[in-house]
N, C-alpha and C positions, 0 to 999 in steps of 0.2 A: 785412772778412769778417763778413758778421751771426751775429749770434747767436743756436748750435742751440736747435732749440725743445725744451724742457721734454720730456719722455716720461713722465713720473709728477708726481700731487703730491708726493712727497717731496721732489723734485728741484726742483718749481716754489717747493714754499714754503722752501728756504735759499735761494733766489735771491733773495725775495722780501723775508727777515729779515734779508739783506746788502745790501742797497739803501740809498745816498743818494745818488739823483739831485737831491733836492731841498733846497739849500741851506738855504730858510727852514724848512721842516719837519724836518731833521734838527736845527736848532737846536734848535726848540720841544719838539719831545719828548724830546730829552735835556738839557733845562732843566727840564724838568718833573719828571721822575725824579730830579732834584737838589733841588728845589721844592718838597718832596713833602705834599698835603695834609696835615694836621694829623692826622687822623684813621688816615691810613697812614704817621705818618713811621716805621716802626718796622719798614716793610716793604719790600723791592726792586721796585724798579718794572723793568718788562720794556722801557721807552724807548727799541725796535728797531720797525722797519715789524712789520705784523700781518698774517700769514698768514691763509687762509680755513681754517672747522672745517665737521666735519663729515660725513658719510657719504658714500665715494667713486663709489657706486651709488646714487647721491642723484636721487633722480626731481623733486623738488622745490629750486629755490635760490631764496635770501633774498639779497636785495641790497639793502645799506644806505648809508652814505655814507662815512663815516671813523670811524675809534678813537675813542672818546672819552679826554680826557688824563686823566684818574685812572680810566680803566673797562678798556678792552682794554690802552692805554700802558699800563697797572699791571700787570693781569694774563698780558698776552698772548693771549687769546683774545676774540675777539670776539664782540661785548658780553656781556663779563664783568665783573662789579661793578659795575653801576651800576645805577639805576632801568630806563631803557631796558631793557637784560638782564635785569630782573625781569620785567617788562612780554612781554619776547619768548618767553623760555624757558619760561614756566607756560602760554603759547599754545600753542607747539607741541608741550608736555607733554598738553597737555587734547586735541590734535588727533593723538595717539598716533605723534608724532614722535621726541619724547624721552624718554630711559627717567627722569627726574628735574623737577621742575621749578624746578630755581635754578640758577646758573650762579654760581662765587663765585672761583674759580681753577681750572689748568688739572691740578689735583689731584682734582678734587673728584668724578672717576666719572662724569663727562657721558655719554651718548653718541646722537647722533643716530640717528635709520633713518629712512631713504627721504630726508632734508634736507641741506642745505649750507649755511653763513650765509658770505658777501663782501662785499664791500664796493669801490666805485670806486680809492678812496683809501686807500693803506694805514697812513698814519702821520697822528697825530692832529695835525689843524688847528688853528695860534689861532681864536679865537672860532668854531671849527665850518666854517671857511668857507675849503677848499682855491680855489687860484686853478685858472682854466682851465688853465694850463702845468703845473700840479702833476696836474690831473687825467689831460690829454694821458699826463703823462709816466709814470702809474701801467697806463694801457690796455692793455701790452702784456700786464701781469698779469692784467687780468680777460681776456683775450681767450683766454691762454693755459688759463685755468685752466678757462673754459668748454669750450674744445676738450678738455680731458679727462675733463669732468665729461659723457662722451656718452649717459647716461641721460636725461636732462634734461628734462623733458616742461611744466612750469611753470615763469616764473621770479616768484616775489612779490617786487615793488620797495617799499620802503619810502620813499616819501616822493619828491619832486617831482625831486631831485640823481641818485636811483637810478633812479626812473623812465626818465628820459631815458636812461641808460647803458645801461640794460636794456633800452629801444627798440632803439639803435644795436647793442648785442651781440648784436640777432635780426634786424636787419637791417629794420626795421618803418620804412617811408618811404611819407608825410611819419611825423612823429612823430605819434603818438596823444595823446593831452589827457588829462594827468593828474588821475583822481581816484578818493576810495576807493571800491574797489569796481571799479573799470574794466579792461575788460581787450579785450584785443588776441592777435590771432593771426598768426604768422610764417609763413613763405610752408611751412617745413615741418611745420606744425601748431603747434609748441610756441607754447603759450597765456602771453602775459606779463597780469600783475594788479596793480594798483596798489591799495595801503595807505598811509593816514596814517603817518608815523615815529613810533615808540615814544619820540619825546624827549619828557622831563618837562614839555614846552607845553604838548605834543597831550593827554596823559594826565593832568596834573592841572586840567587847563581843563575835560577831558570832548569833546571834541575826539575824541579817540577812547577809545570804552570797550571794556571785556573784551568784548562781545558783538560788536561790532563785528571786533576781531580776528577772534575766536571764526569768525564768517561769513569772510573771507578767506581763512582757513587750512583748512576746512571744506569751499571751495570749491575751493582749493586742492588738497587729500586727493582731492575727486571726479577733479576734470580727471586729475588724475596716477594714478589706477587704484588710490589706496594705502588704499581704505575698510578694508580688516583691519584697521590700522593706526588706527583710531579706533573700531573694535567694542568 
């Protein structure tokens, strides 16, 4: 008998922080939450799949790749604690998304308008790098959670792994050619956008800088009607 579909995110994200389908990946991040950086060993790590954050009326989604192991794995929210999550959240702080611009725990008063941040993969990868069968096996999640999220007007993909997902989850065939700046439109308007990943390659290489975001998310706020929202 398959299993009912979700009716709320409340409902989709305990589905979602009870999950292990994925043998290698429930090791890893409950090894790492044992393993605990130096710098947080004095802290609990949240070492459960990682739900999407976010504004349920969210006109805008952000789609990233996976947890990172001492950033979202630690905190539970996505990208929370790391560079990445600096990088993301003072973005869509400055593009009048967030009322805050740091993301530090799931304590700390965030809160979204008009956005949603997901990700393919919901439990953080050794070296960053979920297998195809992990990703397959995590789909039914972003599919589901897209079907609820039916405001949805933009999706911004961050990086070449979301890209691609964010293609298939608007149904965009062939695929479109990833790069920043690019964007593609689905057969019922919503506009998919592609951004460099806020990992600390892109951003301390220069690979990608603040203005650069800056423009994505900007153009982003256009497409999705939400200019109040950065007045």
């Amino acid at each position: 008998m398959p299993t009912p579909v979700p009716t709320s995110i409340d409902e989709l994200n305990a589905r979602i922080v009870g999950c292990r389908r994925c043998p290698r990946l429930v090791a890893w991040r409950e090894q790492v939450a044992v393993d605990k950086r130096a710098a947080y060993r004095d802290e609990s790590y949240w070492g459960r799949p990682v739900p999407g954050f976010g504004d349920p009326e969210a006109r805008i989604l952000v789609v990233g790749l996976a947890p990172a192991a001492h950033g979202a794995n630690r905190t539970g929210r996505m990208f929370t604690g790391d560079r990445s999550g600096d990088w993301l959240y003072a973005a869509l702080h400055r593009a009048g998304l967030a009322n805050q611009p740091t993301s530090v725990s799931v304590e700390d008063g965030l809160r979204l308008d008009g956005a949603f941040i997901t990700a393919p993969v919901r439990c953080a990868p050794p070296s960053n790098r979920p297998t195809t069968t992990e990703r397959d096996a995590c789909r039914p999640f972003l599919d589901a959670e897209y079907g609820l999220l039916d405001r949805v007007r933009v999706v911004v993909a961050l990086g070449g792994f979301g890209f691609g997902e964010a293609a298939r989850l608007l149904g965009l065939s062939p695929r479109p050619k990833f790069g920043h700046g690019a964007e593609a439109i689905a057969a019922d308007g919503t506009v998919l956008l592609g951004c460099y990943h806020v990992s600390q390659q892109n951003t301390f290489t220069g690979r990608l800088t603040e203005p650069m975001l800056d423009d994505v998310f900007g153009r982003a706020v256009e497409l999705a009607g939400l200019e109040e929202h950065s007045a």
